[in-house]
C-alpha positions in Angstrom: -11.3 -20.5 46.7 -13.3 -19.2 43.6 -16.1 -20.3 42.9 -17.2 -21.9 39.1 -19.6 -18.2 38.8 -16.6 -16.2 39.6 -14.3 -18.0 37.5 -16.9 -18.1 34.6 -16.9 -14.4 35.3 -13.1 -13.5 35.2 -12.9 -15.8 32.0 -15.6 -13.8 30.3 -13.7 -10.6 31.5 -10.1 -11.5 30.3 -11.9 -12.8 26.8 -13.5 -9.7 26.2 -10.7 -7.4 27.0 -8.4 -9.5 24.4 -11.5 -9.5 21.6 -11.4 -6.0 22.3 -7.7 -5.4 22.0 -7.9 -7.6 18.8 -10.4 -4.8 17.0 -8.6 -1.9 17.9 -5.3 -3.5 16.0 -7.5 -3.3 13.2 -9.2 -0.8 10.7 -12.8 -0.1 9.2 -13.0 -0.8 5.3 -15.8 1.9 5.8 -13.3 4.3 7.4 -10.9 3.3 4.8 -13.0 4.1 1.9 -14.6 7.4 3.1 -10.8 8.6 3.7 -9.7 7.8 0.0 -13.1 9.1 -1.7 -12.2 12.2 0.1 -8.7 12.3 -1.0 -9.4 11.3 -4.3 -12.0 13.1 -6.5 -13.3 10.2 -9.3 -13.5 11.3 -13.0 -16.3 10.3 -14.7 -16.2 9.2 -18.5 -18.9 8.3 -21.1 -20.1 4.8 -21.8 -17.4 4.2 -24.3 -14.9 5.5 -22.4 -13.1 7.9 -25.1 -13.4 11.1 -23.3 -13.9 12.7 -20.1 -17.4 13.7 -19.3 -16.4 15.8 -15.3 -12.7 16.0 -14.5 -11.5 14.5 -11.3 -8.2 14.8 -9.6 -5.1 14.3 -11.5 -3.0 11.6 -10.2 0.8 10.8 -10.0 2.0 7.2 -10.5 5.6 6.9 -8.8 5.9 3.2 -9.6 7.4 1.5 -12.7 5.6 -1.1 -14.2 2.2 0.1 -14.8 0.4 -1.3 -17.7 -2.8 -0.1 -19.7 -4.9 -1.3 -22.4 -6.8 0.8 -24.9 -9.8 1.6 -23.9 -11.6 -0.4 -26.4 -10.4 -3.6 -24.6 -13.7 -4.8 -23.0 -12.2 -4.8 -19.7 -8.7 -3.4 -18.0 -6.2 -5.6 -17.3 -4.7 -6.0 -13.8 -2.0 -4.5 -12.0 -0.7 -5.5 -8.5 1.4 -3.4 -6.2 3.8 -5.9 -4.3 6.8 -5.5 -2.5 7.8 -1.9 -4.2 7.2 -2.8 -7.6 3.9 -2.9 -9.4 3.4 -6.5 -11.8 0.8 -8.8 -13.4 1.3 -12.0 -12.3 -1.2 -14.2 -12.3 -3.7 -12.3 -11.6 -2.7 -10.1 -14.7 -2.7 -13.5 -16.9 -6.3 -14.8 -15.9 -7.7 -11.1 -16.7 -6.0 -11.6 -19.9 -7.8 -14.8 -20.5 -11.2 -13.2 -19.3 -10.4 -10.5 -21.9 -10.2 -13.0 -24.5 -13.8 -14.7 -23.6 -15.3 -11.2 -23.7 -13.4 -10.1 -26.9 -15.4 -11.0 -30.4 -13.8 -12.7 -33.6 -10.9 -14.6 -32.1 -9.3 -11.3 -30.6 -7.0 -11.6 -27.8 -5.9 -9.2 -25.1 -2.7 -9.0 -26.8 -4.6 -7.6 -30.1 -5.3 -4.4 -27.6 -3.2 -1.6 -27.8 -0.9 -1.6 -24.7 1.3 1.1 -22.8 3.6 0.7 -19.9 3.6 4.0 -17.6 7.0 5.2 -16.0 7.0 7.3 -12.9 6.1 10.1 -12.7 3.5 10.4 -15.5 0.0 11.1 -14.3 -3.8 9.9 -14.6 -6.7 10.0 -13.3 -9.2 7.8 -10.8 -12.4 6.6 -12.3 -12.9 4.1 -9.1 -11.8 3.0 -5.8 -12.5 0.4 -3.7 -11.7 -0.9 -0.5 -12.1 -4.9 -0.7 -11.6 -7.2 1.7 -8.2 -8.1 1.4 -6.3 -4.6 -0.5 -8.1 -1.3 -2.2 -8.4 -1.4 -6.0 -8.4 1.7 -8.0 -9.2 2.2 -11.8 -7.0 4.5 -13.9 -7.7 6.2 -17.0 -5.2 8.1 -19.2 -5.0 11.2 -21.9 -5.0 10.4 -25.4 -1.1 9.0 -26.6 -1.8 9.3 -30.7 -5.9 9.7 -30.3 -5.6 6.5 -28.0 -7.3 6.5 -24.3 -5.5 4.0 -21.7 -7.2 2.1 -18.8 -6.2 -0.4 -16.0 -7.1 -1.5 -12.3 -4.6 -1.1 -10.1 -4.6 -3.5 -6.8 -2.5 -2.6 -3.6 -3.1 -5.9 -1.4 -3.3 -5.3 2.4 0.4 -6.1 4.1 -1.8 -9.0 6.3 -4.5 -10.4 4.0 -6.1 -11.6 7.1 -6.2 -8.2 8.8 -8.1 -4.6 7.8 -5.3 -2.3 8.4 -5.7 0.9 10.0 -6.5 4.2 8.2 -3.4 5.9 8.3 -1.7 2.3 7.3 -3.6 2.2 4.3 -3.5 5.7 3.1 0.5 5.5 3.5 0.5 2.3 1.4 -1.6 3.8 -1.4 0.9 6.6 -1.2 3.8 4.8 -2.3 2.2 4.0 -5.4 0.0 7.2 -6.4 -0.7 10.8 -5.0 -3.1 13.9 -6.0 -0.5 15.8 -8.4 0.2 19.3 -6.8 -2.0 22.1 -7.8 -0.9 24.5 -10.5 0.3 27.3 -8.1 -2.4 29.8 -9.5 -0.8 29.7 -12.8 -4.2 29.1 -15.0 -6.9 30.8 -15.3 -9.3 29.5 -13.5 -7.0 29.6 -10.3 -6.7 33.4 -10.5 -8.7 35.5 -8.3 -11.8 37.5 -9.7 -11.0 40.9 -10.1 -13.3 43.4 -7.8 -15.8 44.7 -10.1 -15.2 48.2 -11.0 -17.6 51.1 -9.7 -20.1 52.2 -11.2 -20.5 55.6 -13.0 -22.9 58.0 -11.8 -26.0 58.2 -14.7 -26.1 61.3 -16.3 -29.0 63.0 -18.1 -29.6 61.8 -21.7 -29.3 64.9 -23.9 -31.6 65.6 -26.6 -30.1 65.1 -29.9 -30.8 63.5 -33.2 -30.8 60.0 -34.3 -27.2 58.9 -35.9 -27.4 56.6 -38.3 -25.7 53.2 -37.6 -22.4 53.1 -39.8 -22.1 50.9 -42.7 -21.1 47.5 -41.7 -17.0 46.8 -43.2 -16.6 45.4 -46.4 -14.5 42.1 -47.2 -14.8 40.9 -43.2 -11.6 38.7 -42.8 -12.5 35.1 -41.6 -11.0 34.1 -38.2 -8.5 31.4 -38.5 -7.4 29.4 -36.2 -3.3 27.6 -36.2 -0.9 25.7 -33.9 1.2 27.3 -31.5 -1.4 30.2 -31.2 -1.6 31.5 -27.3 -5.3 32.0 -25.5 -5.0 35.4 -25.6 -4.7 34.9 -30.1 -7.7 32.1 -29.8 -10.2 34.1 -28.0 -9.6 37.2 -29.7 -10.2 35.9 -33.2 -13.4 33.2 -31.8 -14.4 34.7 -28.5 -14.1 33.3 -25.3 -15.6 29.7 -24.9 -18.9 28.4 -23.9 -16.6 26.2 -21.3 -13.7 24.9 -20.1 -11.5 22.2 -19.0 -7.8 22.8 -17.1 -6.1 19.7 -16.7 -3.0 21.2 -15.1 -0.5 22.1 -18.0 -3.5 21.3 -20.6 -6.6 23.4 -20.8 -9.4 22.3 -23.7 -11.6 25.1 -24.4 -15.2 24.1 -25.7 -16.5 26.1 -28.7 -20.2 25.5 -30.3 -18.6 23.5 -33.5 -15.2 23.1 -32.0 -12.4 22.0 -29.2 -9.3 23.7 -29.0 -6.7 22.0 -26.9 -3.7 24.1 -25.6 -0.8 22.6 -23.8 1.6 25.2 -21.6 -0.3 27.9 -22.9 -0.2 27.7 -26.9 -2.3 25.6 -29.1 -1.6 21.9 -29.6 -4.6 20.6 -31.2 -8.0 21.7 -33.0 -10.6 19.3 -33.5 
């Protein structure tokens, strides 16, 4: 016979080996999110959210459905990942009506300029965040016509009541975006540095007499600038930039009084 001590005893046991069973079925958040910040470098943008102030990884979106809002719509309307597709639902519609409170002079969400994304196209990550229930990212698009886009993306957990594991939730925000592939060393800044050269042996300075500087050329043309122009054409008539920005087949070099933008490699845009 057992007695009540050893009984209490094997109870405890069998109790703390199923409790124990229980959190190993299921993940961290923490782990969660300190997977995806490392698999997903955030851009950062400036308060009003028309430009890009440090790049971040480009993103792929292989999902229909996606919708963004300007970026002047005082907040980003939701998206939910569901069952394959990615919808609104109601959780789209009551953003819309928080968008509405927040908006000034009887504007609407609907008064915001709105894009739907097809697969394939790409963005970037601004935020990520592993909730208690599914991971919400926030997306933020290229100009279409001078026009930024933004939108939150949620991608619920498959069992609301349980944290999956890491590898669970890094395959289920894979179905809906990825890191697009790098450029394969094809701009610039991928190439390798080339080995400085050696450097000539100095040589005595001869004595000889002080040449005159020659006269500086009459009529200078002024350097222009045009569409379709390659990099090569760009930083030979303006120099090479004080920085600049690839954004896989876009690069944006950064003059003191200008931006040039140049999309596979010929000029697209001068601002």
């Amino acid at each position: 016979m057992f007695s009540a001590r050893t009984k209490y005893s094997l109870a405890f046991t069998v109790f703390v080996f199923i409790s124990s069973c229980s959190l190993a079925a299921q993940g961290d958040p923490a782990a969660i999110q300190q997977k995806l910040s490392s698999q997903f470098r955030l851009t950062t943008v400036t308060a009003d959210r028309t430009d890009i102030v440090t790049a971040g990884d480009i993103v792929v979106i292989h999902k229909p459905g996606m919708v963004m809002y300007a970026v002047t719509s005082p907040m980003p309307p939701s998206n939910t990942y569901k069952n394959g597709k990615i919808g609104q639902g109601w959780g789209g519609f009551g953003k819309d009506l928080a968008i509405g409170m927040r908006s000034s002079g009887g504007t609407t969400a609907a008064d915001y300029p709105h894009r739907t994304f097809v697969p394939e196209e790409k963005c970037w990550v601004t935020a990520v965040q592993v909730q208690k229930d599914g991971i919400l990212f926030t997306l933020f698009s290229d100009p279409y016509n001078d026009v930024r886009y933004y939108a939150s993306l949620k991608i619920p957990f498959a069992d609301k009541k349980q944290v999956p594991t890491v590898e669970a939730a890094q395959q289920a925000v894979a179905e809906v975006l990825t890191v697009a592939p790098a450029d394969n060393g094809n701009s610039e800044a991928s190439q390798p540095a080339s080995p400085p050269a050696p450097a000539a042996p100095v040589q005595p300075a001869a004595t000889m007499a002080a040449i005159p500087p020659p006269p500086p050329p009459a009529d200078m043309p002024t350097a222009t600038i045009s569409l379709g122009q390659t990099r090569d054409q760009v930083t030979a008539a303006f120099g090479q930039p004080l920085r600049e920005a690839n954004l896989g087949s876009k690069q944006i070099l950064y003059y003191k009084d200008m931006k040039v933008t140049l999309k596979d490699g010929k000029v697209s845009d001068v601002e």
